[in-house]
C-alpha positions as CSV (number, residue, x, y, z in Angstrom):
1,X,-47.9,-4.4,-22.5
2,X,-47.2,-5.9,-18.5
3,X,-46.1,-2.9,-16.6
4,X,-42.9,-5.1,-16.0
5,X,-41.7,-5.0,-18.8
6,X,-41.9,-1.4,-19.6
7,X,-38.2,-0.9,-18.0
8,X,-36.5,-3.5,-20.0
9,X,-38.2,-2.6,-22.9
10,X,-37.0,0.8,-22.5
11,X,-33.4,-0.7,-22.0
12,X,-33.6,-2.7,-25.2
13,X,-34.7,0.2,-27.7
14,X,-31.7,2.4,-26.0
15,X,-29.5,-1.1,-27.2
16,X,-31.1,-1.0,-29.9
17,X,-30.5,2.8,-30.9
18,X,-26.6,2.5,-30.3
19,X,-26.7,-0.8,-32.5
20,X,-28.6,1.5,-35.1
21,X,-26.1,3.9,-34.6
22,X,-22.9,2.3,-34.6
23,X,-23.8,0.5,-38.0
24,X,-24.7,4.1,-39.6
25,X,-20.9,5.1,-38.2
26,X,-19.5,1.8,-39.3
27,X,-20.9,2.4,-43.2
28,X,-20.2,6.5,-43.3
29,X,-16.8,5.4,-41.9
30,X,-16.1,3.1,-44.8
31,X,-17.7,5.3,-47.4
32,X,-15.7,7.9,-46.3
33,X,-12.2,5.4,-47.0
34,X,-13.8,4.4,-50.5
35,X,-14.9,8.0,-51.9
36,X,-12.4,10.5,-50.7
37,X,-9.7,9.1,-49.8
38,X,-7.3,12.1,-51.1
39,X,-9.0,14.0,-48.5
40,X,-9.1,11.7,-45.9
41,X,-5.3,11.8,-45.9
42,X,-5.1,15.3,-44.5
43,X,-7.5,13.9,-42.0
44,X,-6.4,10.5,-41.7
45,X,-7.0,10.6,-37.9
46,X,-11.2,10.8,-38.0
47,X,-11.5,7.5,-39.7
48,X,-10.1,5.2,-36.8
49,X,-11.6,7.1,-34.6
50,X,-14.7,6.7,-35.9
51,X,-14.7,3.2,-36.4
52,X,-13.5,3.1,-32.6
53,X,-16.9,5.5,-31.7
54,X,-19.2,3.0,-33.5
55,X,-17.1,-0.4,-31.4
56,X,-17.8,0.9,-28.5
57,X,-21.3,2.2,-29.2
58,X,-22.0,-1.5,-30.7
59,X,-20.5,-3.4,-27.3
60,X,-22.8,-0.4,-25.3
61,X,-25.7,-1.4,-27.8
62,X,-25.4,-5.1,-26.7
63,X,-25.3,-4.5,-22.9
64,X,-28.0,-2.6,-22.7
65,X,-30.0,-5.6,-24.9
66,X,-29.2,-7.7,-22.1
67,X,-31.7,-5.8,-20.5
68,X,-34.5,-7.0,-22.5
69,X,-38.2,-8.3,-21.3
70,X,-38.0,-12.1,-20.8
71,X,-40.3,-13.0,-22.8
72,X,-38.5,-11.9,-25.6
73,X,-37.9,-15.1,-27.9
74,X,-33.8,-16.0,-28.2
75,X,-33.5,-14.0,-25.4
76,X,-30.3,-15.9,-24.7
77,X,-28.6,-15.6,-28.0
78,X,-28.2,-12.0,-26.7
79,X,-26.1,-13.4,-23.7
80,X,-24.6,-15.7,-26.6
81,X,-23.2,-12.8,-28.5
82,X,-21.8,-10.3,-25.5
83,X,-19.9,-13.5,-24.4
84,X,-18.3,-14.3,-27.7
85,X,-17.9,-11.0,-28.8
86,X,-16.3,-10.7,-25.6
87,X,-14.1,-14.0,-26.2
88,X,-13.3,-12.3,-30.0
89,X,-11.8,-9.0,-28.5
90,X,-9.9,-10.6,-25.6
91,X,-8.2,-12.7,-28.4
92,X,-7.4,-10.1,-30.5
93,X,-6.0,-8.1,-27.9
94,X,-3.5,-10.4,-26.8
95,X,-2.2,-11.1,-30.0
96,X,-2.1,-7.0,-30.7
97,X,0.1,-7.7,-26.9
98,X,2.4,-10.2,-28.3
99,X,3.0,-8.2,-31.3
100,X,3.7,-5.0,-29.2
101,X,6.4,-7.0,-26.5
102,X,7.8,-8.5,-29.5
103,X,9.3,-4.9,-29.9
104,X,11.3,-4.8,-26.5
105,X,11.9,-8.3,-26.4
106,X,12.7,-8.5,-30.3
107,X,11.6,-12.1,-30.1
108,X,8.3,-12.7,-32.4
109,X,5.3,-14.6,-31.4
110,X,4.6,-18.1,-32.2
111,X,3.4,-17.9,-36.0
112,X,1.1,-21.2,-35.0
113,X,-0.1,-19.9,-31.8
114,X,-0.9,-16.4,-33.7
115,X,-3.1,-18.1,-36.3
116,X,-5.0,-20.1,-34.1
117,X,-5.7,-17.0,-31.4
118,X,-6.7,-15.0,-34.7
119,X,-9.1,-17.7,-36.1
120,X,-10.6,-18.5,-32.8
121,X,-11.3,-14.9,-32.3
122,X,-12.6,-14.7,-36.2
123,X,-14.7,-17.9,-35.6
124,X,-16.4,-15.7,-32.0
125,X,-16.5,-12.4,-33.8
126,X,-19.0,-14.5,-36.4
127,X,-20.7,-16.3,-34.1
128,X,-21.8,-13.3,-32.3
129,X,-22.7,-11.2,-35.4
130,X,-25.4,-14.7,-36.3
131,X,-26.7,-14.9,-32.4
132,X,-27.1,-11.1,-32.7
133,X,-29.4,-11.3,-35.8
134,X,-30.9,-14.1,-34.2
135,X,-31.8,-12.1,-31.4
136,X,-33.4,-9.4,-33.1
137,X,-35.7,-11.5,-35.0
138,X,-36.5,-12.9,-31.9
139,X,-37.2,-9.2,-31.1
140,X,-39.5,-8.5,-34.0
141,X,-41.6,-11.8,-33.2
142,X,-41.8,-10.1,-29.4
143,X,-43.3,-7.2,-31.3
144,X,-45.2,-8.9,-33.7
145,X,-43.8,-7.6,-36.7
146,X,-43.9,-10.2,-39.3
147,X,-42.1,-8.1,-42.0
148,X,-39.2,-7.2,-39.5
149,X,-38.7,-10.7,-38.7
150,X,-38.8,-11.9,-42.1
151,X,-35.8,-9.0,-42.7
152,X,-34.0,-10.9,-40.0
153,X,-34.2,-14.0,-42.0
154,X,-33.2,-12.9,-45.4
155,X,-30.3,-11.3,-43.4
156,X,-29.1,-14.1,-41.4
157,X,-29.1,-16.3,-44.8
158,X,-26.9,-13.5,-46.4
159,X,-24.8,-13.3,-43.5
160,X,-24.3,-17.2,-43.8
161,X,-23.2,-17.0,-47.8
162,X,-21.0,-14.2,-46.7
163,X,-19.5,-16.1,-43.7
164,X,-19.3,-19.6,-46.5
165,X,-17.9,-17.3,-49.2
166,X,-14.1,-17.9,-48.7
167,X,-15.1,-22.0,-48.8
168,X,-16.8,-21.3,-52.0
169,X,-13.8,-19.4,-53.2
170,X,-11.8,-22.8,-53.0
171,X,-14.3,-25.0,-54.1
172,X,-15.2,-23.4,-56.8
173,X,-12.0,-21.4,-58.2
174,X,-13.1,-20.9,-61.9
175,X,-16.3,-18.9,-60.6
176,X,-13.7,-16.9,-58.0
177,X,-15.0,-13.3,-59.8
178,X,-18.7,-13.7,-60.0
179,X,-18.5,-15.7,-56.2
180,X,-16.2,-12.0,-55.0
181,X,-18.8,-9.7,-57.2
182,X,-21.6,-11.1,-55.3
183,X,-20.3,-11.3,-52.2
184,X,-19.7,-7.4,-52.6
185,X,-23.5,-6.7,-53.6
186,X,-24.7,-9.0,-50.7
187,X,-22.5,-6.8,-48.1
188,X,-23.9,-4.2,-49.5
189,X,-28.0,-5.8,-49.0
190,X,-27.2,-7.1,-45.6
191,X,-25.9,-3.3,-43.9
192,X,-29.2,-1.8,-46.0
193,X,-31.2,-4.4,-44.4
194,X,-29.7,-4.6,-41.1
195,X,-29.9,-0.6,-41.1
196,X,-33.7,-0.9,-41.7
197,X,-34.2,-3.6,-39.1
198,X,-32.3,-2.1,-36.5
199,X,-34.6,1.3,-37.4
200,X,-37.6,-0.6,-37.4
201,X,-37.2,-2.2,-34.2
202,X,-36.3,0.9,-32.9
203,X,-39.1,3.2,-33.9
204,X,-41.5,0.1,-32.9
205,X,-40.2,-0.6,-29.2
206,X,-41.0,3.5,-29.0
207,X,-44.3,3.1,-30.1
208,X,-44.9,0.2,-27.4
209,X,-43.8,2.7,-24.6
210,X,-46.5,5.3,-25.7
C-alpha cells in the first residue's frame, strides 16, 4: 500500500462502517415493525427514530467514501450517489413543505407537480442506491477480492429486478403473486448480501492498514 493512500483508506472503511451500520439499523428497524408490533405500540416512538439514526449514519457513510484513494475503480459513482441522493432528499422535502403550508394556507399542492417532484426524487433515490453498489465493487477490485466483487454483482442484478419489478407487475398481471413473492425473497438476499459486503469490505480495508 502507497503511504498516500493510507489516510483515505482510513476514511473509506470509517464510510464504510456507518454504511454497515445503518443497513443493520435499517433491517432491525423493520424486523422490529414486522415481529412485534403489539409491543412496538407502547413504544411507537423508537422505530422512526431509528430509521432516522441509520439516514443519517448512511448520508455520514457516503461522505466519508468520498474520501477514498483515487485509485479506487468507479471512484466517481461515489460522487454520483451523494449528489443524487442529495437531489432525492431535497425533493422529498419540499413536497413534505408544500404539504405542511397547505395547512395554513388550506390550499393543496399541485397533484401533477407533486407526482412528478415524488418520481424524480424516486428515480435519484435509485440511482444512487445502483452507483453506490457500483462503487463498492469498484472497492473490492481496489482490494482484490474477487468474491466481494462478485457479491457486488449478483447484488446489483437483484437490485435491477427489484427496481423492474413494478414494470413486470404490469406486463405480466397473471404472474402478479409469484412476480410479488419473489420480489420479497430477493429483498431479503440483497440486505443479506449487501450486509456481508459491506462487512467484508470493512474488515478487509482494516487489514490493509495493519
Amino acid at each position: 500500500m502507497h503511504p498516500s493512500d493510507r489516510e483515505p483508506i482510513r476514511k473509506l472503511s470509517r464510510g464504510i462502517t456507518l454504511l454497515f451500520y445503518s443497513l443493520e439499523i435499517y433491517a432491525f428497524s423493520f424486523l422490529c415493525l414486522l415481529i412485534f408490533p403489539f409491543l412496538l405500540r407502547q413504544l411507537v416512538i423508537i422505530p422512526p427514530l431509528a430509521i432516522l439514526l441509520a439516514f443519517i449514519l448512511s448520508v455520514m457513510g457516503k461522505i466519508y467514501c468520498l474520501g477514498c484513494p483515487n485509485r479506487v475503480p468507479g471512484k466517481v459513482m461515489i460522487q454520483v450517489a451523494v449528489v443524487l441522493e442529495a437531489i432525492s432528499i431535497g425533493l422529498a422535502a419540499y413536497t413534505f413543505y408544500q404539504f405542511w403550508s397547505s395547512l395554513t394556507t388550506f390550499v393543496l399542492p399541485n397533484p401533477r407537480l407533486v407526482n412528478l417532484l415524488m418520481t424524480v426524487s424516486q428515480l435519484a433515490g435509485n440511482g444512487a442506491l445502483i452507483a453506490l453498489i457500483i462503487f463498492l465493487k469498484g472497492t473490492a477490485d481496489f482490494q482484490r477480492s474477487r468474491p466481494l466483487a462478485d457479491q457486488a454483482s449478483t447484488l446489483l442484478l437483484i437490485v435491477l429486478f427489484l427496481l423492474a419489478a413494478p414494470i413486470l407487475l404490469l406486463m405480466l398481471s397473471p404472474l402478479a403473486l409469484l412476480i410479488s413473492l419473489l420480489s420479497l425473497v430477493m429483498i431479503l438476499v440483497a440486505v443479506i448480501l449487501l450486509s456481508q459486503l459491506l462487512l467484508g469490505l470493512k474488515e478487509s480495508l482494516l487489514l490493509s492498514l495493519v
